[in-house]
One Martini backbone bead per residue (centre of mass of N, CA, C, O) as a GRO file, in nm:
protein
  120
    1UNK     BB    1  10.010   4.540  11.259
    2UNK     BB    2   9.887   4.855  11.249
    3UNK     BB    3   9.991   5.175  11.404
    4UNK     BB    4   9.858   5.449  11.526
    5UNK     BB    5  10.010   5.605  11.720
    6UNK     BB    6  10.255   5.769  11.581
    7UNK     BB    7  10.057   5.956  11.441
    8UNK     BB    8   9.928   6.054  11.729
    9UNK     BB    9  10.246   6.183  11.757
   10UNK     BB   10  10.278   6.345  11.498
   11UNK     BB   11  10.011   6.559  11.574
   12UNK     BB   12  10.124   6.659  11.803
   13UNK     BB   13  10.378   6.788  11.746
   14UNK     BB   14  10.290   6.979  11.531
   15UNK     BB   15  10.052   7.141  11.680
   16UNK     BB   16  10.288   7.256  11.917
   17UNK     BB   17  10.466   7.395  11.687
   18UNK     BB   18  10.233   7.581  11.574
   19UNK     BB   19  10.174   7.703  11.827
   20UNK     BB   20  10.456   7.841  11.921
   21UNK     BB   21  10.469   7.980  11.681
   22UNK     BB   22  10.247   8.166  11.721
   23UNK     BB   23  10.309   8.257  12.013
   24UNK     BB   24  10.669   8.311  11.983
   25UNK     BB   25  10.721   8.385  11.683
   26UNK     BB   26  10.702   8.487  11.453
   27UNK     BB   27  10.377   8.460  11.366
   28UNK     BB   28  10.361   8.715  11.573
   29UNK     BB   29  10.474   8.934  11.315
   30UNK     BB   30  10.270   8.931  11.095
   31UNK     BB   31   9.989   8.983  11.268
   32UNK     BB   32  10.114   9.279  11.354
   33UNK     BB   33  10.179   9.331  11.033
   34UNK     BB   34   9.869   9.374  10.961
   35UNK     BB   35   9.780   9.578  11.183
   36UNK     BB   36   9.954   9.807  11.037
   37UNK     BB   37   9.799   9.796  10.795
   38UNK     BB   38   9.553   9.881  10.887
   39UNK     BB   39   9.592  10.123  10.983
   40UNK     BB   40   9.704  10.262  10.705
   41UNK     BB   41   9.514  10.121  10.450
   42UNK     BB   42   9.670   9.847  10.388
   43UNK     BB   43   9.804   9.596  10.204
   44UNK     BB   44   9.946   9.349  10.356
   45UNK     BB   45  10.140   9.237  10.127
   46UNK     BB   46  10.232   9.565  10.083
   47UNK     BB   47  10.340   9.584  10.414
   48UNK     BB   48  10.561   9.362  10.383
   49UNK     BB   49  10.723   9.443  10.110
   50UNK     BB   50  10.806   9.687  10.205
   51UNK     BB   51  10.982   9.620  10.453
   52UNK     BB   52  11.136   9.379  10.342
   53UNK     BB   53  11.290   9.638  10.173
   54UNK     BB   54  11.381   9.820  10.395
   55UNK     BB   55  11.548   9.650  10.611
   56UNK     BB   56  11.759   9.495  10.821
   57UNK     BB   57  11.673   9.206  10.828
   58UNK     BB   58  11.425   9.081  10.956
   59UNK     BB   59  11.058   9.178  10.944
   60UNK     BB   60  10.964   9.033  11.179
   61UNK     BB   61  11.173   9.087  11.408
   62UNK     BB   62  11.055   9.331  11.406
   63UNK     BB   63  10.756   9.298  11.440
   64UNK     BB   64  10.812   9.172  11.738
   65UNK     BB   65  10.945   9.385  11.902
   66UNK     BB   66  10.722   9.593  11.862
   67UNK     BB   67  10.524   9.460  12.029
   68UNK     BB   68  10.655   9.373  12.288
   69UNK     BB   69  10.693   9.740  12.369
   70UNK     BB   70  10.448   9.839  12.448
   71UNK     BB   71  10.311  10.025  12.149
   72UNK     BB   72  10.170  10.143  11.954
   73UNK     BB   73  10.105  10.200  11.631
   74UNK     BB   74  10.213  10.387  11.569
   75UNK     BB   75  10.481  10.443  11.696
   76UNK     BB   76  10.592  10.176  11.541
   77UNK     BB   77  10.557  10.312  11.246
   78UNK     BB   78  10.759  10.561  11.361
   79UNK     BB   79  10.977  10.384  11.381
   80UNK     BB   80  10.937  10.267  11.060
   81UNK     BB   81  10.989  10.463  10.867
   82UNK     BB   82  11.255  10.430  10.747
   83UNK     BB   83  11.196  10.153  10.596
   84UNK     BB   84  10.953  10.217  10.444
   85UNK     BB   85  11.092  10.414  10.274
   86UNK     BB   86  11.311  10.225  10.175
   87UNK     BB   87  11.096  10.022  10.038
   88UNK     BB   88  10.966  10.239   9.843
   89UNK     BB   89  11.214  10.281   9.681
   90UNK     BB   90  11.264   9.959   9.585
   91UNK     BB   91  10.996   9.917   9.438
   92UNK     BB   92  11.022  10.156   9.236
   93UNK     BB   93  11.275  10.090   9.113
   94UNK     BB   94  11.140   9.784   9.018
   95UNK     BB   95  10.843   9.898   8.892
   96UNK     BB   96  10.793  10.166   8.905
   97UNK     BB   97  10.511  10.342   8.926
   98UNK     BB   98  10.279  10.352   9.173
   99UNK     BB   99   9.943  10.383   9.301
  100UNK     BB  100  10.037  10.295   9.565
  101UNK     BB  101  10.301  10.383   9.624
  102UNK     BB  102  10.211  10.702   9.586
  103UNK     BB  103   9.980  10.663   9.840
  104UNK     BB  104  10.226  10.610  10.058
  105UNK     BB  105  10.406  10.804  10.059
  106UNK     BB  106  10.278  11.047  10.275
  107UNK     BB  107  10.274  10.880  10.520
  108UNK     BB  108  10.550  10.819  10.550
  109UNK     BB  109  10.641  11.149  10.530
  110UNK     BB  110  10.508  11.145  10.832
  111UNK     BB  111  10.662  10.944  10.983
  112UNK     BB  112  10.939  11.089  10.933
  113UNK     BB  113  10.881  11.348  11.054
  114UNK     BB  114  10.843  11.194  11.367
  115UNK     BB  115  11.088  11.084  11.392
  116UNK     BB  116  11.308  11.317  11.349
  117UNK     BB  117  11.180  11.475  11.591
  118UNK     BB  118  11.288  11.215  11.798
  119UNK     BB  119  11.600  11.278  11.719
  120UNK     BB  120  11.641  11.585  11.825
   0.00000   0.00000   0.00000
C-alpha cells in the first residue's frame, strides 16, 4: 500500500521554508526593493537591475539590510545613491543610451547631491 504520509511531510517542510524564506530570507529584500522602486515611480525589475549592477556584493542583502535599519524610503534611497548611480552607468556602458536610463539619470543625481551632503 502506499502512504500519503512522506507526501504531507515533504509539503509541510517546503511551505516552512517557503514561509521562512519570506520572512526573514532575501525574499524580504526583494519586496522592500519593489517598493522602492514605487517610491521612485520605476518599474521594478529595472530598479532592481540598476542595483544589481551597482553594488559590491549582493543587492538583497543590502536592501535586507536597509529595511531592518528603521530608516525612510527615500533616506535607503539616499544611503543607495552612489550604487544607483554605479548601476545606471553599467546599463548605459552594456546597452547604449535608453529613455528609461536617461529619465532615471536626474533623480539618482539627486539622490547622489543629498548622499554627498550627508558625507560632508
Amino acid at each position: 500500500m502506499f502512504s500519503s504520509t512522506p507526501i504531507w511531510i515533504l509539503c509541510v517542510c517546503v511551505l516552512a521554508a517557503v514561509f521562512i524564506w519570506k520572512r526573514f530570507g532575501l525574499g524580504k529584500g526583494k519586496e522592500y526593493g519593489n517598493k522602492l522602486a514605487d517610491h521612485l515611480g520605476w518599474k521594478k525589475n529595472f530598479f532592481h537591475s540598476v542595483l544589481e549592477n551597482g553594488v559590491n556584493g549582493p543587492s538583497l542583502l543590502v536592501l535586507n539590510t536597509l529595511e531592518s535599519a528603521d530608516i525612510t524610503r527615500h533616506q535607503a534611497l539616499v544611503q543607495i545613491a552612489p550604487s544607483l548611480a554605479r548601476g545606471l552607468t553599467a546599463l548605459e556602458a552594456r546597452f547604449g543610451p535608453q529613455t528609461m536610463i536617461e529619465d532615471a539619470k536626474p533623480q539618482v543625481a539627486a539622490l547622489v547631491e543629498e548622499w554627498e551632503a550627508l558625507q560632508a
